[in-house]
N, CA and C atoms as a LAMMPS dump frame, in Angstrom:
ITEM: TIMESTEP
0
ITEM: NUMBER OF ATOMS
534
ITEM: BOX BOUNDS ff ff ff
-5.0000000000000000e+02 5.0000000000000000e+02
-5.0000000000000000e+02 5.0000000000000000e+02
-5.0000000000000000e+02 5.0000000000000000e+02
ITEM: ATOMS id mol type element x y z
1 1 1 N 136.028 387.677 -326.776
2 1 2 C 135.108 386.856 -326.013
3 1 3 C 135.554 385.402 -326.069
4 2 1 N 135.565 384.784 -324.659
5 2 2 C 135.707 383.189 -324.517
6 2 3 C 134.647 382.357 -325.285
7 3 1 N 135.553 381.531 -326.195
8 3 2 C 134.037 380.945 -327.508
9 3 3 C 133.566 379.987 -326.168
10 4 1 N 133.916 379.953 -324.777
11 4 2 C 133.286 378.99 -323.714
12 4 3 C 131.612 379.528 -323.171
13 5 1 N 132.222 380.611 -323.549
14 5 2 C 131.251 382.14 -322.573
15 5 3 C 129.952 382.531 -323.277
16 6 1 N 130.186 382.034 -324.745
17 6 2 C 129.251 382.577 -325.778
18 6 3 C 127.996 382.157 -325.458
19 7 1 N 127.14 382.908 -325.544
20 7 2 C 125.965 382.75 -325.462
21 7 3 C 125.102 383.16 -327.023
22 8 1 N 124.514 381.628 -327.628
23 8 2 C 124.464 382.09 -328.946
24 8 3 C 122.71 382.559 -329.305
25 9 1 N 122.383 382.718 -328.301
26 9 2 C 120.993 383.676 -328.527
27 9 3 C 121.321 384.88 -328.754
28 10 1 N 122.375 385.748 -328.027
29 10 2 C 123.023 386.893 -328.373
30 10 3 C 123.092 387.247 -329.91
31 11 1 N 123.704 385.793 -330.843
32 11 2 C 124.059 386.187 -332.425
33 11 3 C 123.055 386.049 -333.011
34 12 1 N 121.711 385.527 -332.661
35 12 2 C 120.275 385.224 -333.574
36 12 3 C 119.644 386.58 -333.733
37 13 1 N 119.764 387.157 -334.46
38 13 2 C 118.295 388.219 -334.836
39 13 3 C 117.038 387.861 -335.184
40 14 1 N 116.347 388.517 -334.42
41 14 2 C 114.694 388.336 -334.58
42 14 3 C 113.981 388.78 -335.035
43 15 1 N 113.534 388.958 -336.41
44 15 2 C 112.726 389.629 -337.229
45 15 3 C 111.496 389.504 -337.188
46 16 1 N 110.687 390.594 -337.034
47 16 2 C 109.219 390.435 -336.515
48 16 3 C 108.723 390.751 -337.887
49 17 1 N 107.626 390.165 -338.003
50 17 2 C 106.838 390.264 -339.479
51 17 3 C 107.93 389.92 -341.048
52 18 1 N 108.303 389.082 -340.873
53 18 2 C 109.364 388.673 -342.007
54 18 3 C 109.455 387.048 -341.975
55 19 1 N 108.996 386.21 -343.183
56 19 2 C 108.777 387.248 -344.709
57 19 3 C 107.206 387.46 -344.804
58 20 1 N 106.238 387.458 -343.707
59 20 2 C 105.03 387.949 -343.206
60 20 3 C 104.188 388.325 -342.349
61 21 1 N 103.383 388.975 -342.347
62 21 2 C 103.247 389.778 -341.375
63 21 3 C 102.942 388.632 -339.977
64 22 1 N 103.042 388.685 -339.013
65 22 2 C 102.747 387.603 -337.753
66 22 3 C 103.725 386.751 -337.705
67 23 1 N 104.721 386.817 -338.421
68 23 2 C 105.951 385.345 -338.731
69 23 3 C 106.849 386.461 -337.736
70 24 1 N 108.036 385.744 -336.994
71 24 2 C 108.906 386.278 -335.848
72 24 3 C 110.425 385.639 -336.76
73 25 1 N 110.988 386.036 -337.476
74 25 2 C 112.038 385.103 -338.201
75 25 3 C 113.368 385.085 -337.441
76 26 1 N 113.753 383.983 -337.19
77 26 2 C 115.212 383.759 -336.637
78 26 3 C 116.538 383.282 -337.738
79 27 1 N 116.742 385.073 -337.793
80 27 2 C 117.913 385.085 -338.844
81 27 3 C 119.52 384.566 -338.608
82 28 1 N 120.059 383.923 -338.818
83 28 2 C 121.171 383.297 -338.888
84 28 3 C 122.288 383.904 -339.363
85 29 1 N 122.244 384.949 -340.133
86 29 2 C 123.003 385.685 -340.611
87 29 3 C 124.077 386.719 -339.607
88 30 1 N 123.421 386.683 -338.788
89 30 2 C 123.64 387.345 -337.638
90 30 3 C 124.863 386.493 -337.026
91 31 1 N 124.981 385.224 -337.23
92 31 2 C 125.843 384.481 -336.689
93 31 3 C 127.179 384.43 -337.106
94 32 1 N 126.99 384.555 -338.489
95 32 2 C 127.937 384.646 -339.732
96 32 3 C 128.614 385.933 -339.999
97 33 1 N 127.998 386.777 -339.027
98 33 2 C 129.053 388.141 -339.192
99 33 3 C 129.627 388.179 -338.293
100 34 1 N 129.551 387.293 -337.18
101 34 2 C 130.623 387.248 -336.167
102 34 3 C 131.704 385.986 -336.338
103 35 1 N 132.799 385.821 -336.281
104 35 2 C 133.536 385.224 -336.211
105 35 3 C 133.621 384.293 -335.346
106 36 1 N 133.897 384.655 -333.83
107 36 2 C 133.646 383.575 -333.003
108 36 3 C 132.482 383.072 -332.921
109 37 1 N 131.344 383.788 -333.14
110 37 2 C 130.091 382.763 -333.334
111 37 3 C 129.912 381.755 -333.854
112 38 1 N 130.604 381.931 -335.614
113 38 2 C 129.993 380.907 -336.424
114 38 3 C 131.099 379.634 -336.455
115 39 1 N 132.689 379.91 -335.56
116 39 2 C 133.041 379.521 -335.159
117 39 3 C 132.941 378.464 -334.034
118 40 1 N 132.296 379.397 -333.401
119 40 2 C 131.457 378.227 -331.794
120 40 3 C 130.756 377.36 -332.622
121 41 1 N 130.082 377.531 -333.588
122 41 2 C 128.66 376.503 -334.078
123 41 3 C 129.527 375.543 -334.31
124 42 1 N 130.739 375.329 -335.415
125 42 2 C 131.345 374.685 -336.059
126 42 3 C 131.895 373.597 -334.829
127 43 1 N 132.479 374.422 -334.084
128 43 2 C 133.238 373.721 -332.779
129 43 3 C 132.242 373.041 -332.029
130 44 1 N 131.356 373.305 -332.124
131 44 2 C 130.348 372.493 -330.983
132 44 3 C 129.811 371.429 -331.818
133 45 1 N 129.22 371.512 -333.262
134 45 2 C 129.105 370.273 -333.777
135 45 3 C 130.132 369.457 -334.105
136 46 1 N 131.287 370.004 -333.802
137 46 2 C 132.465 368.706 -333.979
138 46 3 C 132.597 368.28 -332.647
139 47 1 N 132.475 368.897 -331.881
140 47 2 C 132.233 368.224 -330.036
141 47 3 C 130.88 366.746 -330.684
142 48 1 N 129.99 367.564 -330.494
143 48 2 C 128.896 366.601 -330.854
144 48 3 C 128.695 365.528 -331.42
145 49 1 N 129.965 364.992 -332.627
146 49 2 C 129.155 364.303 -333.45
147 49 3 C 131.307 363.759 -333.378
148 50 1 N 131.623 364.023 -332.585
149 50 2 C 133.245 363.396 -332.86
150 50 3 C 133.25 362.098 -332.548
151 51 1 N 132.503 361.069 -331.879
152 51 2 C 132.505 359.954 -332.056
153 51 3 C 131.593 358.973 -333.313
154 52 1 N 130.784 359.868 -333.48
155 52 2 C 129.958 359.97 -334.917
156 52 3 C 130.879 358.974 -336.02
157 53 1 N 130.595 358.058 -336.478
158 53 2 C 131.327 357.284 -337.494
159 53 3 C 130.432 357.779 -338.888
160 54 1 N 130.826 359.189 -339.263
161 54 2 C 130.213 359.248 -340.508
162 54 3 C 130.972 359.219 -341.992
163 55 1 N 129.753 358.69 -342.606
164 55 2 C 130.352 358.432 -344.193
165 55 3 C 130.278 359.828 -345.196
166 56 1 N 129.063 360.862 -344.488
167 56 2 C 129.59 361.987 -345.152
168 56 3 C 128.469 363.048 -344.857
169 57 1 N 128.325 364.19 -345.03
170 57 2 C 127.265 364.97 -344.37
171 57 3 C 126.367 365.565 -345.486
172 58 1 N 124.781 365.412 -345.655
173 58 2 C 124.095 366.09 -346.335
174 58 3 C 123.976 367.102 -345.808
175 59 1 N 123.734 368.327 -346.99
176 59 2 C 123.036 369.718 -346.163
177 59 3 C 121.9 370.391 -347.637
178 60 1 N 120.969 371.188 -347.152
179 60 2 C 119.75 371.347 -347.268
180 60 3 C 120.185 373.389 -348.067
181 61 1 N 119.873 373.13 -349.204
182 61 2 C 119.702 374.452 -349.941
183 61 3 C 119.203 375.693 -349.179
184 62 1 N 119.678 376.763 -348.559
185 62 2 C 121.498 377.389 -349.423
186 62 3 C 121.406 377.527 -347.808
187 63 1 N 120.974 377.692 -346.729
188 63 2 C 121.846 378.224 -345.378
189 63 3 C 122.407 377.298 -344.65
190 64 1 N 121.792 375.803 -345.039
191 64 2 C 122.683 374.564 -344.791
192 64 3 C 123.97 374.033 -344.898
193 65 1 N 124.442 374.693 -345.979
194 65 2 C 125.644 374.556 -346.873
195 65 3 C 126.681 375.733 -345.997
196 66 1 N 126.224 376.453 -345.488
197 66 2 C 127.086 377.563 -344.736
198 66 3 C 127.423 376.94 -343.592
199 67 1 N 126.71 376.274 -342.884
200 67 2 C 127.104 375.269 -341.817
201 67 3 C 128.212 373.852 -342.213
202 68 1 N 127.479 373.317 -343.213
203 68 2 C 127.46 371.819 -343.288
204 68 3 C 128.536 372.089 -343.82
205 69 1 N 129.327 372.726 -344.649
206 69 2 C 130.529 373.068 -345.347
207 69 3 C 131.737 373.14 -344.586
208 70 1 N 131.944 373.697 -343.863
209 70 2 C 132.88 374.149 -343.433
210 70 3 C 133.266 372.774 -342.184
211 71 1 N 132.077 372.224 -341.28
212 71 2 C 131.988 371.277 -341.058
213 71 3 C 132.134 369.914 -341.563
214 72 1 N 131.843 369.645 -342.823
215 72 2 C 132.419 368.346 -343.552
216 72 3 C 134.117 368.512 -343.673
217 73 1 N 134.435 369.972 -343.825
218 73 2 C 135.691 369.924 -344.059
219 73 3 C 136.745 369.774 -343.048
220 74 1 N 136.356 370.162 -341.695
221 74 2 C 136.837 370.031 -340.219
222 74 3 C 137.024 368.354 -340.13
223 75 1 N 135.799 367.689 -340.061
224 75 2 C 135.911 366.116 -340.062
225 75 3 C 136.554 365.734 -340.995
226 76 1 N 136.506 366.042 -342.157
227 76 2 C 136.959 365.013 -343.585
228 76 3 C 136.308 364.453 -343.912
229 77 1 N 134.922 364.788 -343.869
230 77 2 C 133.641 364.039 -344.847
231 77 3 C 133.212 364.377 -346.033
232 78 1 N 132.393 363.528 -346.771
233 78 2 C 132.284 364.607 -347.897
234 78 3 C 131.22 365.044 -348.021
235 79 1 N 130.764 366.071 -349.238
236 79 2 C 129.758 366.852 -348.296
237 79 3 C 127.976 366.559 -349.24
238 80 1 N 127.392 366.702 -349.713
239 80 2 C 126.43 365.583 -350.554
240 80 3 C 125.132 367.118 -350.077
241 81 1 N 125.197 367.502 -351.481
242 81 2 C 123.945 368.594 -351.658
243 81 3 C 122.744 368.16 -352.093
244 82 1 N 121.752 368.526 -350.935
245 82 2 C 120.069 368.655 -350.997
246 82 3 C 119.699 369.867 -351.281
247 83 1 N 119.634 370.082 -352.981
248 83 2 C 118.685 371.39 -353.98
249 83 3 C 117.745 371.177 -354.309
250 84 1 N 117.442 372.482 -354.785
251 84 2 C 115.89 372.781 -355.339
252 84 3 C 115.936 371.993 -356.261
253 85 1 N 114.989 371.822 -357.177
254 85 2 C 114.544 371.023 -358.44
255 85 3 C 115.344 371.837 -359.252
256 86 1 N 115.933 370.847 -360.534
257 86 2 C 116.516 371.92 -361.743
258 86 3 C 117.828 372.63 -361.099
259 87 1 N 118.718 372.456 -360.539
260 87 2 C 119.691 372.994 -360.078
261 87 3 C 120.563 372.257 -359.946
262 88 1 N 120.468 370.853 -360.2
263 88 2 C 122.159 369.846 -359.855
264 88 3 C 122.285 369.279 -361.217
265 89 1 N 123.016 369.186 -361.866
266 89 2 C 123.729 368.407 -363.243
267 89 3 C 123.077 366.621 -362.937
268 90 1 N 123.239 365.996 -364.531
269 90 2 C 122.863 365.096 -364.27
270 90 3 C 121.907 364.055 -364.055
271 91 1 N 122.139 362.876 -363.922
272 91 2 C 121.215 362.439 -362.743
273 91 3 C 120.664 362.599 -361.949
274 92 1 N 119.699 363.052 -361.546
275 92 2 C 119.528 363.493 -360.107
276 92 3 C 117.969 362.391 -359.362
277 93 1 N 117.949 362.316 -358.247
278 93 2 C 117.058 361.612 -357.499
279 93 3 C 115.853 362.799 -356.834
280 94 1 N 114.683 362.649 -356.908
281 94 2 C 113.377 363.697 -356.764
282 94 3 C 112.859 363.393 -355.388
283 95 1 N 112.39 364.075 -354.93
284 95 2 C 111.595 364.015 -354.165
285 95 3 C 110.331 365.3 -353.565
286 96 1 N 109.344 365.025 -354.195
287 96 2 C 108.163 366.377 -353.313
288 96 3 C 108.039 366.123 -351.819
289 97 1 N 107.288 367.202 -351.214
290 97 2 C 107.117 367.667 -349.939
291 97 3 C 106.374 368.638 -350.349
292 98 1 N 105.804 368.601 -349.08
293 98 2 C 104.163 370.37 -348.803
294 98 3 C 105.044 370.96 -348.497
295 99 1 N 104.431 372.172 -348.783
296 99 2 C 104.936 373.354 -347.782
297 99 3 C 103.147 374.088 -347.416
298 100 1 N 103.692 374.798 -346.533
299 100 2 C 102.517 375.435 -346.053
300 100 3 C 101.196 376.138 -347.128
301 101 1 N 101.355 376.241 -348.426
302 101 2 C 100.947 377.078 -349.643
303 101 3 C 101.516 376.745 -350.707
304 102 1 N 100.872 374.955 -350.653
305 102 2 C 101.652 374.49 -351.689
306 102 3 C 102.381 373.178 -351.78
307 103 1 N 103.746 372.832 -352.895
308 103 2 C 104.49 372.274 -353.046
309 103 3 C 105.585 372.416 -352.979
310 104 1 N 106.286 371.58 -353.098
311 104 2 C 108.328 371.857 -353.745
312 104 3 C 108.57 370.52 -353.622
313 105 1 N 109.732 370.689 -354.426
314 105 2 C 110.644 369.642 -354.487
315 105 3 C 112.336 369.567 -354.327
316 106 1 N 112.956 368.892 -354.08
317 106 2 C 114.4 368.63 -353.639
318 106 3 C 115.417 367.672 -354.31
319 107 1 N 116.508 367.506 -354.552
320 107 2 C 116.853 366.756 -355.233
321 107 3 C 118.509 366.187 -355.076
322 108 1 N 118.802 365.345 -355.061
323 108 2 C 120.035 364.671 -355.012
324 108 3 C 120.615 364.292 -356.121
325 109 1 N 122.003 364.147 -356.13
326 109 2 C 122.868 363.135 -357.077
327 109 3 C 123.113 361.99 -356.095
328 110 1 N 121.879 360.708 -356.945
329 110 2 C 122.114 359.315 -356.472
330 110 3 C 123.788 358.816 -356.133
331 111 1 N 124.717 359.247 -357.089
332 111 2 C 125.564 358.25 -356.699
333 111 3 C 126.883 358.691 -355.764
334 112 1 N 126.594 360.585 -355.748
335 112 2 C 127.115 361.104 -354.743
336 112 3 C 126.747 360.129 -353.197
337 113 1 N 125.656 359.386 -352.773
338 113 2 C 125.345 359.354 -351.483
339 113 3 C 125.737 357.82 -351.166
340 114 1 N 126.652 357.703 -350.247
341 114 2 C 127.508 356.164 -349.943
342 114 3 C 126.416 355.295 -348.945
343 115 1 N 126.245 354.381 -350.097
344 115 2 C 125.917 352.753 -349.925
345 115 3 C 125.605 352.603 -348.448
346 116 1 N 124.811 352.271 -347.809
347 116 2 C 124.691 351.731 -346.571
348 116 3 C 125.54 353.029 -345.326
349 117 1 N 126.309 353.572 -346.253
350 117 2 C 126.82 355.429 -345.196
351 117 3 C 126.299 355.986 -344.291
352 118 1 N 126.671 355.9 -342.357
353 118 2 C 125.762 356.985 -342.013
354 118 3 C 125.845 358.21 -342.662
355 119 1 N 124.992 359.011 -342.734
356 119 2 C 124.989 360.458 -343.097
357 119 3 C 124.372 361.534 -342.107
358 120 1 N 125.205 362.289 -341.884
359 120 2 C 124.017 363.508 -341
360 120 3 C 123.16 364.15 -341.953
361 121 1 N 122.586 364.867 -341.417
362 121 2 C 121.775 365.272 -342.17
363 121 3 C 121.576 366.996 -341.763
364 122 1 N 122.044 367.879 -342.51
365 122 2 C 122.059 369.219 -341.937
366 122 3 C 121.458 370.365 -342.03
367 123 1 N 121.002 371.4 -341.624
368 123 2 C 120.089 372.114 -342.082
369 123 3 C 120.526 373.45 -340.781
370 124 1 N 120.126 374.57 -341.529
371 124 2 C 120.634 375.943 -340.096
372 124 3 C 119.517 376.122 -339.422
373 125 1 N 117.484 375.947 -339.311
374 125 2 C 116.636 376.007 -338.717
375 125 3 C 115.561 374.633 -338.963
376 126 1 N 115.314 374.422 -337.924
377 126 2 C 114.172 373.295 -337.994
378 126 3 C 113.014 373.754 -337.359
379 127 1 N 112.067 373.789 -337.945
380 127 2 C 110.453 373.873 -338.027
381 127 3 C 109.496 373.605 -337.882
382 128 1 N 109.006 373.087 -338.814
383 128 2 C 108.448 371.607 -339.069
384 128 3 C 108.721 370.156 -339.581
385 129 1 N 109.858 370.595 -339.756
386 129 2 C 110.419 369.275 -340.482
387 129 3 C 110.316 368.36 -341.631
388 130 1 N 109.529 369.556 -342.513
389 130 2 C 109.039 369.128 -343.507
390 130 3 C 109.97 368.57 -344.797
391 131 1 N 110.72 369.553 -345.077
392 131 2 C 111.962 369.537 -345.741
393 131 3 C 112.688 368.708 -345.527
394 132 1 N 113.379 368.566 -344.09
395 132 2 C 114.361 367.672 -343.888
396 132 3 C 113.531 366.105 -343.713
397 133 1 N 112.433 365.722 -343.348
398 133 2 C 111.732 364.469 -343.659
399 133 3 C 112.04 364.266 -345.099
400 134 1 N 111.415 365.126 -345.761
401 134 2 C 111.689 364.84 -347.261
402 134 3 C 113.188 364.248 -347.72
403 135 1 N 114.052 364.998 -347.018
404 135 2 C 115.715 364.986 -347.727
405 135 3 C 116.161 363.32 -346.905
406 136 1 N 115.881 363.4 -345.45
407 136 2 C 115.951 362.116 -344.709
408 136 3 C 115.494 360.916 -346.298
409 137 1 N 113.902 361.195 -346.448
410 137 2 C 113.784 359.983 -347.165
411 137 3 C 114.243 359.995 -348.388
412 138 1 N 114.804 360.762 -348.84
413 138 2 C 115.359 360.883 -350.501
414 138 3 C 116.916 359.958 -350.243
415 139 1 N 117.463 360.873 -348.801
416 139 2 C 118.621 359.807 -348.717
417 139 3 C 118.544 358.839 -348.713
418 140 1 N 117.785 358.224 -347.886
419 140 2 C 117.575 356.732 -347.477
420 140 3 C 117.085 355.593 -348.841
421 141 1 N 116.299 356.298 -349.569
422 141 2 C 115.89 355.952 -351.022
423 141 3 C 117.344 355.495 -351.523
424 142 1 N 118.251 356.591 -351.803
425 142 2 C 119.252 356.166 -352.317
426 142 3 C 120.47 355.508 -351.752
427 143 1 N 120.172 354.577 -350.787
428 143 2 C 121.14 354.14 -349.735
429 143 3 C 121.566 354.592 -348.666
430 144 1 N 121.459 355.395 -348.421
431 144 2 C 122.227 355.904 -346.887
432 144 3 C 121.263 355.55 -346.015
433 145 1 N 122.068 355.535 -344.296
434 145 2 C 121.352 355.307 -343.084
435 145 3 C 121.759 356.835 -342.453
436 146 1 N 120.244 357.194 -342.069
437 146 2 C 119.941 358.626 -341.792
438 146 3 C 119.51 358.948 -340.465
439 147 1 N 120.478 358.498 -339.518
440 147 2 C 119.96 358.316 -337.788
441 147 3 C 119.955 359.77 -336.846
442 148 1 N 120.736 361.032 -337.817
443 148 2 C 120.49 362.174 -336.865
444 148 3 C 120.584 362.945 -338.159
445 149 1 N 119.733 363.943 -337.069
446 149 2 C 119.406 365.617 -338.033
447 149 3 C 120.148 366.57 -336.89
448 150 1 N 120.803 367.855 -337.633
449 150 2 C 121.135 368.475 -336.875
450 150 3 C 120.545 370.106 -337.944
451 151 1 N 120.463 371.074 -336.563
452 151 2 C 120.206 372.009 -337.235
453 151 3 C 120.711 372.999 -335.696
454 152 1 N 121.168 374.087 -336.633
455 152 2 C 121.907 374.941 -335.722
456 152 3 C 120.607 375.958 -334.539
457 153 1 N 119.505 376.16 -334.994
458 153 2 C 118.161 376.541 -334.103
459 153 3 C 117.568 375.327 -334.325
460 154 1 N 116.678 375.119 -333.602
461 154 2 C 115.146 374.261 -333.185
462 154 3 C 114.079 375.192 -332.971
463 155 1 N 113.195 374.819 -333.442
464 155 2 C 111.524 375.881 -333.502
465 155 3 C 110.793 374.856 -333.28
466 156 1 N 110.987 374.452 -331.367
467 156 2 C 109.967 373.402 -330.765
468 156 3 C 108.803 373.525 -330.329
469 157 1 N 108.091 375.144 -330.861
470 157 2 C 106.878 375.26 -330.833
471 157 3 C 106.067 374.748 -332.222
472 158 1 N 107.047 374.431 -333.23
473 158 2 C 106.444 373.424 -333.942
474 158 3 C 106.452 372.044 -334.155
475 159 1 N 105.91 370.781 -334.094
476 159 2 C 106.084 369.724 -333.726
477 159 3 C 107.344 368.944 -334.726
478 160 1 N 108.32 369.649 -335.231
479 160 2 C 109.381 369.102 -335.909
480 160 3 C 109.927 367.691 -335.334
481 161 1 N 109.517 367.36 -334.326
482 161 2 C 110.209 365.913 -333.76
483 161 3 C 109.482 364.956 -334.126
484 162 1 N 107.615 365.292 -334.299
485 162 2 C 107.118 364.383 -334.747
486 162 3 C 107.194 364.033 -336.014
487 163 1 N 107.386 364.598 -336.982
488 163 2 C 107.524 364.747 -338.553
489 163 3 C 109.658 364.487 -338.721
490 164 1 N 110.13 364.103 -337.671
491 164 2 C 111.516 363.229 -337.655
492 164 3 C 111.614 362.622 -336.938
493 165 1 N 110.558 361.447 -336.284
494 165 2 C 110.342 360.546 -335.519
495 165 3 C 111.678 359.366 -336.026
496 166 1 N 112.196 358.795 -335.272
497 166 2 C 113.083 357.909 -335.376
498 166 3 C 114.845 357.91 -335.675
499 167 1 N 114.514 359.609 -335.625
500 167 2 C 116.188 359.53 -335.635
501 167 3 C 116.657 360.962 -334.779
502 168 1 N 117.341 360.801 -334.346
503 168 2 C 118.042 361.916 -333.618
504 168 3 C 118.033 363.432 -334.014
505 169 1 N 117.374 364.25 -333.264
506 169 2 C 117.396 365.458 -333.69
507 169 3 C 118.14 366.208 -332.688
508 170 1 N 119.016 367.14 -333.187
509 170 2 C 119.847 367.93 -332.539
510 170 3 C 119.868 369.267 -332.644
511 171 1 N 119.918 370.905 -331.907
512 171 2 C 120.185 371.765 -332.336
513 171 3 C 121.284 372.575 -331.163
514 172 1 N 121.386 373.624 -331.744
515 172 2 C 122.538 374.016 -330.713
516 172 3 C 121.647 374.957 -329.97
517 173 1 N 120.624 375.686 -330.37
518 173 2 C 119.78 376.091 -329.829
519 173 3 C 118.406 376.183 -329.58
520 174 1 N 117.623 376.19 -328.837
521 174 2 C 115.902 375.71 -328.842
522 174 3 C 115.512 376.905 -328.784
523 175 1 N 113.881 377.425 -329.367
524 175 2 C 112.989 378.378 -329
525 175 3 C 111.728 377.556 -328.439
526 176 1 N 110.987 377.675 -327.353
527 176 2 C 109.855 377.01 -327.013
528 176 3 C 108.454 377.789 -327.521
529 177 1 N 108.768 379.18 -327.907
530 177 2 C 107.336 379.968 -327.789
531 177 3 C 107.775 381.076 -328.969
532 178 1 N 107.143 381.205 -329.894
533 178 2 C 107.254 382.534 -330.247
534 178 3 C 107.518 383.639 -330.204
């Protein structure tokens, strides 16, 4: 298949009732067992972001890192991990966020993240934007300028743009409706 031709709704699986009952989940995994798929993703965010003057790319615990990885390494950026609490050596920089039933928290190595650096900011589904608001301001806490989010789906039946008001949100693909 022409990676021109791809049509990447084709590689999304749709899981109905997962991980509850009434939830419709858009699995990504699906993307990652195809080759030219997860290929196209890679290639299209280096289309995207090739005039991009970045200092290095965050990505968002653990399906972020499957993207953002392979992608920092295409550009030559470096690559700056957003984990769970209790999971990075060190120093690390905190930050809470809600979740729907609840709390969590996220966490950086401060001196991994460059001084005044744009940074993207990466993630494989956007939602609500809860998470990546959080990781946006944890970066920015620790110096970086945080002007786009990218995430390989968009879930614009949830208001994720308002909860990342002010900086560029990008995906390679949109859902409008459930």
């Amino acid at each position: 298949m022409s990676l021109e031709n791809l049509n990447l709704n084709d590689y999304i699986r749709k899981v109905q009732d997962f991980p509850k009952k009434g939830v419709l989940f858009y699995d990504i995994t699906s993307i990652l067992t195809s080759p030219a798929a997860f290929a196209w993703c890679i290639e299209k965010m280096a289309e995207i972001y090739a005039d991009k003057k970045l200092a290095a790319i965050a990505a968002i615990e653990a399906r972020g890192f499957v993207f953002a990885a392979p992608f920092a390494a295409k550009i030559g950026a470096p690559l700056i991990l957003i984990r769970k609490k209790g999971k990075l050596p060190g120093v690390t920089a905190r930050k809470s966020y809600s979740l729907e039933y609840g709390s969590a928290e996220i966490e950086i190595i401060p001196e991994d993240v460059p001084k005044g650096g744009n940074v993207l900011l990466m993630d494989d589904l956007i939602a609500t934007g809860g998470t990546l608001k959080a990781a946006k301001d944890l970066l920015t806490e620790s110096g970086a300028l945080v002007t786009d989010i990218f995430g390989v789906i968009g879930l614009s039946f949830f208001p994720y743009k308002d909860s990342l008001s002010g900086v560029n949100v990008t995906t390679l693909i949109n859902y409008d409706s459930e």
